[in-house]
PAROVO-658828 format. One record per residue (C-alpha): x, y, z; residue in one letter. Coordinates in steps of 0.05 Angstrom, whole numbers, m for minus. Layout:
! residues N
<c1: X&c2: Y&c3: Z&type: A>
...
! end
This chain:
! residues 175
<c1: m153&c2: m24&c3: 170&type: X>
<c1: m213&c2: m12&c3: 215&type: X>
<c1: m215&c2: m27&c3: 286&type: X>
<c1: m274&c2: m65&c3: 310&type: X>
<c1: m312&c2: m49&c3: 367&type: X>
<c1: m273&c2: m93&c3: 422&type: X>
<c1: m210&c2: m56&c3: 396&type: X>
<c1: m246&c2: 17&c3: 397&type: X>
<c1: m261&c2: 3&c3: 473&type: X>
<c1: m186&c2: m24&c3: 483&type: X>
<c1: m163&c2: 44&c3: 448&type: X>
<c1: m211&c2: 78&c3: 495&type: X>
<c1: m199&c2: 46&c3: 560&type: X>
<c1: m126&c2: 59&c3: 552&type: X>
<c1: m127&c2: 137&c3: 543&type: X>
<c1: m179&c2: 147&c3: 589&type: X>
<c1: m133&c2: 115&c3: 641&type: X>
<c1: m66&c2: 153&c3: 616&type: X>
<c1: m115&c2: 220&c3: 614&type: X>
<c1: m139&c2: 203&c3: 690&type: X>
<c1: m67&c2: 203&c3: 715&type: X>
<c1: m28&c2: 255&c3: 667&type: X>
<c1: m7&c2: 329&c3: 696&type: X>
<c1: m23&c2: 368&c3: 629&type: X>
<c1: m41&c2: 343&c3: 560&type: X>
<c1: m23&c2: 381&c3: 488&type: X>
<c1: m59&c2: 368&c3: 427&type: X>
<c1: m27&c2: 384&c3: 360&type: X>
<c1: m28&c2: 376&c3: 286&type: X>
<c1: 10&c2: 330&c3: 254&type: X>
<c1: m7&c2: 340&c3: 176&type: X>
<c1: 46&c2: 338&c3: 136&type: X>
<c1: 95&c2: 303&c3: 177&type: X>
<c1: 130&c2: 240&c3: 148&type: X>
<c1: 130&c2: 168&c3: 192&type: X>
<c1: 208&c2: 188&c3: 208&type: X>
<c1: 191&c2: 258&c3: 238&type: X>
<c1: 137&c2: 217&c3: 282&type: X>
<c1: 181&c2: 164&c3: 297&type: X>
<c1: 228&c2: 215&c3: 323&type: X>
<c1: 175&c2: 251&c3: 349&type: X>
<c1: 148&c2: 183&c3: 393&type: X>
<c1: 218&c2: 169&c3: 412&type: X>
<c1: 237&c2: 239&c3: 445&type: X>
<c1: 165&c2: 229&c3: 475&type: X>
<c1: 180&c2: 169&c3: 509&type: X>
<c1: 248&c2: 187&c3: 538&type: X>
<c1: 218&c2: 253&c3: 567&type: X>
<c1: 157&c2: 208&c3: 600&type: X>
<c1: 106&c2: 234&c3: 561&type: X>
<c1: 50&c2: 190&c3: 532&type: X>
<c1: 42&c2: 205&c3: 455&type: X>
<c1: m21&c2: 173&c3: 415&type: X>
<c1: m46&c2: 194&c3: 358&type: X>
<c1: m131&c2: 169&c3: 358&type: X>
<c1: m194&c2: 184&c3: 320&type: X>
<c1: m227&c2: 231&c3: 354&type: X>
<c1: m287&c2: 205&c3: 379&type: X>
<c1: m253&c2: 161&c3: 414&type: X>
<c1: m205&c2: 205&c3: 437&type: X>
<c1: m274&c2: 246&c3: 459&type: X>
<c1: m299&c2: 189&c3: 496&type: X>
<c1: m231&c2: 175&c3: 531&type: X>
<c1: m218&c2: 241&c3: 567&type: X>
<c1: m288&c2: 246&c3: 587&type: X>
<c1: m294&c2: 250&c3: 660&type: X>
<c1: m221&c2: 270&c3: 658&type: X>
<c1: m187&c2: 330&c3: 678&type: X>
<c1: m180&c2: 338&c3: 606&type: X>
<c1: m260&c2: 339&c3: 586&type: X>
<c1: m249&c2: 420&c3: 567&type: X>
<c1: m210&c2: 385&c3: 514&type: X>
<c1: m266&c2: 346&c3: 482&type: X>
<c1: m294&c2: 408&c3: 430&type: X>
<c1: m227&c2: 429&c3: 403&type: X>
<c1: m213&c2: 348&c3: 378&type: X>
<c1: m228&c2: 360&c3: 309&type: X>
<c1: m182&c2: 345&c3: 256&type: X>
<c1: m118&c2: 300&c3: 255&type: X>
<c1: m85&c2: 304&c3: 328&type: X>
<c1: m34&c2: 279&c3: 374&type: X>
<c1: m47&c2: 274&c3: 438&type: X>
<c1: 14&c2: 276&c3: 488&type: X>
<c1: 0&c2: 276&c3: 559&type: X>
<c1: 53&c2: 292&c3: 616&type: X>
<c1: 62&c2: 235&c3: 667&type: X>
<c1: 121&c2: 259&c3: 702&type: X>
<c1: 116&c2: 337&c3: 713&type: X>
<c1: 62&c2: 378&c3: 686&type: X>
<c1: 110&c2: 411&c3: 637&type: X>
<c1: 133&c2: 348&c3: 596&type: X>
<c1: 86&c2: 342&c3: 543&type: X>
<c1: 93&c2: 416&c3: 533&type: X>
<c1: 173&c2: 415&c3: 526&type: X>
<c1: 172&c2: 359&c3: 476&type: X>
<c1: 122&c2: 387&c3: 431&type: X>
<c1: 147&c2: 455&c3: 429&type: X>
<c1: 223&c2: 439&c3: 415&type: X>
<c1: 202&c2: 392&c3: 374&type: X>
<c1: 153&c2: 448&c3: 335&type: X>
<c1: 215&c2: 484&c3: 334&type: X>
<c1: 243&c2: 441&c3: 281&type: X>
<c1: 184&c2: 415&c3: 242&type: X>
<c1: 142&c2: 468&c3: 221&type: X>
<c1: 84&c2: 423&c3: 209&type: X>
<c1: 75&c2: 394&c3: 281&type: X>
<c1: 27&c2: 457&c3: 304&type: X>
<c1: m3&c2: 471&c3: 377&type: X>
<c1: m77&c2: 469&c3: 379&type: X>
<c1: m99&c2: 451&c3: 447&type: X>
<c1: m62&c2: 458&c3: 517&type: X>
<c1: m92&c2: 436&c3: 581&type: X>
<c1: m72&c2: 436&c3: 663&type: X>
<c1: m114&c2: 424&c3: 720&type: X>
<c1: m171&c2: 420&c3: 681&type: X>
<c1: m167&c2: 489&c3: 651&type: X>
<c1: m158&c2: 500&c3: 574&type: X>
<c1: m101&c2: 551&c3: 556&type: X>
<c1: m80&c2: 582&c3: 495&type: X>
<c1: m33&c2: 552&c3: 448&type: X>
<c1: 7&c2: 598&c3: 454&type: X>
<c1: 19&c2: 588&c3: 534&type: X>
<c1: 56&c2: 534&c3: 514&type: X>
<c1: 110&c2: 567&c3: 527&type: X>
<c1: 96&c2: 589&c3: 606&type: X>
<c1: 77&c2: 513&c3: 610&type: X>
<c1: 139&c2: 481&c3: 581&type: X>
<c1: 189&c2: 534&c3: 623&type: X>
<c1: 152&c2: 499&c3: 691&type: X>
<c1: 207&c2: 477&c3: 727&type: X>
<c1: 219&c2: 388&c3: 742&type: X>
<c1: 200&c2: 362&c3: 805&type: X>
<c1: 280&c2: 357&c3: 820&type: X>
<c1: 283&c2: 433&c3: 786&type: X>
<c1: 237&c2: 457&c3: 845&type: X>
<c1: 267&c2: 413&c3: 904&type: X>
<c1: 330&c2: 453&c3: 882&type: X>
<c1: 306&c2: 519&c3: 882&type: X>
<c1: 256&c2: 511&c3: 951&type: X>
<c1: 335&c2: 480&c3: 991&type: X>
<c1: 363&c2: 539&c3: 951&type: X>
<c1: 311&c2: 582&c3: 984&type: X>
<c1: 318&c2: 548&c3: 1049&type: X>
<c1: 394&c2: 548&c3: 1059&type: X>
<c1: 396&c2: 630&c3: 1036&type: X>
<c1: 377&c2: 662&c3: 1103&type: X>
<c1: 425&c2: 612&c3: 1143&type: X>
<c1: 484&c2: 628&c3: 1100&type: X>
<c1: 472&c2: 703&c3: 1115&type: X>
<c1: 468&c2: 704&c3: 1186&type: X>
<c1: 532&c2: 655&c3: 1179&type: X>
<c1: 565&c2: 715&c3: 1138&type: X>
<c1: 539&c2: 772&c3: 1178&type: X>
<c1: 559&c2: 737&c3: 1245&type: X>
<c1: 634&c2: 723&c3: 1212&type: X>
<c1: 647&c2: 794&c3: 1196&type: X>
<c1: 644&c2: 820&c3: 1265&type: X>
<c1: 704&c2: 788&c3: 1280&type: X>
<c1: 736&c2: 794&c3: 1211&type: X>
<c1: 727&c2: 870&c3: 1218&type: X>
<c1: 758&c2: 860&c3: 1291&type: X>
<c1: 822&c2: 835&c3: 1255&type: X>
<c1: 814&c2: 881&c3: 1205&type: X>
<c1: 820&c2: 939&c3: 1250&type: X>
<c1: 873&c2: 911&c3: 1292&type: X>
<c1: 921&c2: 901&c3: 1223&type: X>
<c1: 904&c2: 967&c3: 1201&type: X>
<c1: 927&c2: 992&c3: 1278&type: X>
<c1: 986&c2: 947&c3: 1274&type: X>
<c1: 1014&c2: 972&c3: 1202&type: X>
<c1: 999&c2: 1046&c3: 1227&type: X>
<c1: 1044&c2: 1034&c3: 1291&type: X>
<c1: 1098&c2: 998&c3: 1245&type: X>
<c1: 1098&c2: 1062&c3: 1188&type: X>
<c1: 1106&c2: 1110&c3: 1248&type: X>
! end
């Protein structure tokens, strides 16, 4: 069924929005893929935070216009999905590529960040980005490493202090 024009602008208005707060956005194919392969597709979207749509493309044109995602606007030929990352950047990327993994007709055409286009194949670098918690971790990890050395280094001056005076001690005791 046909959307009228009220609906085309409701369509519209609601990517455009979802485009002007999402991290990264991945376009793919979908031909070929049966409802429950996109149902199970939209689900894993939706528990990873990622915003999945699949819209004509003139709309979907119009919507990321003015966007971070305007580079997008000549590769939106044929039939797409559109997932865009509203958590961390690397979202939309994780759930389409394991996903891809599975179902070989779900294929990668278009993958943007920061309003740069990247090859589909960088999907990979892009879904390997670490979580906002991911990085916390890592930059405490980071943090905590030099303060743990100088906490070992300044321990082993008196650990070698006992160590000598055992060694002293079993040498006096063997003679």
């Amino acid at each position: 069924m046909p959307l009228n024009f009220e609906q085309k602008k409701a369509v519209v208005a609601e990517v455009a929005e979802v485009a002007g707060n999402a991290l990264s956005a991945v376009a793919a194919e979908y031909q070929g893929m049966t409802v429950e392969e996109m149902t199970e597709l939209r689900v894993k979207a939706r528990e990873s935070g990622v915003y999945l749509r699949v819209v004509k493309n003139t709309l979907a044109r119009r919507a990321v216009e003015g966007t971070d995602f305007a580079c997008m606007q000549e590769g939106l030929t044929g039939p797409l999905v559109l997932a865009f990352s509203q958590e961390d950047p690397g979202s939309a990327a994780r759930v389409i590529k394991d996903f891809a993994k599975e179902h070989q007709n779900l294929v990668v055409r278009l993958v943007s960040i920061g309003g740069q286009m990247l090859d589909p194949s960088d999907i990979d670098a892009l879904a390997k980005m670490p979580t906002y918690d991911q990085a916390i971790s890592m930059l405490m990890a980071l943090m905590k490493a030099p303060a743990e050395k100088l906490t070992r280094t300044l321990n082993e001056v008196p650990g070698k202090l006992v160590r000598t005076v055992a060694a002293i001690r079993d040498a006096k005791e063997a003679a």
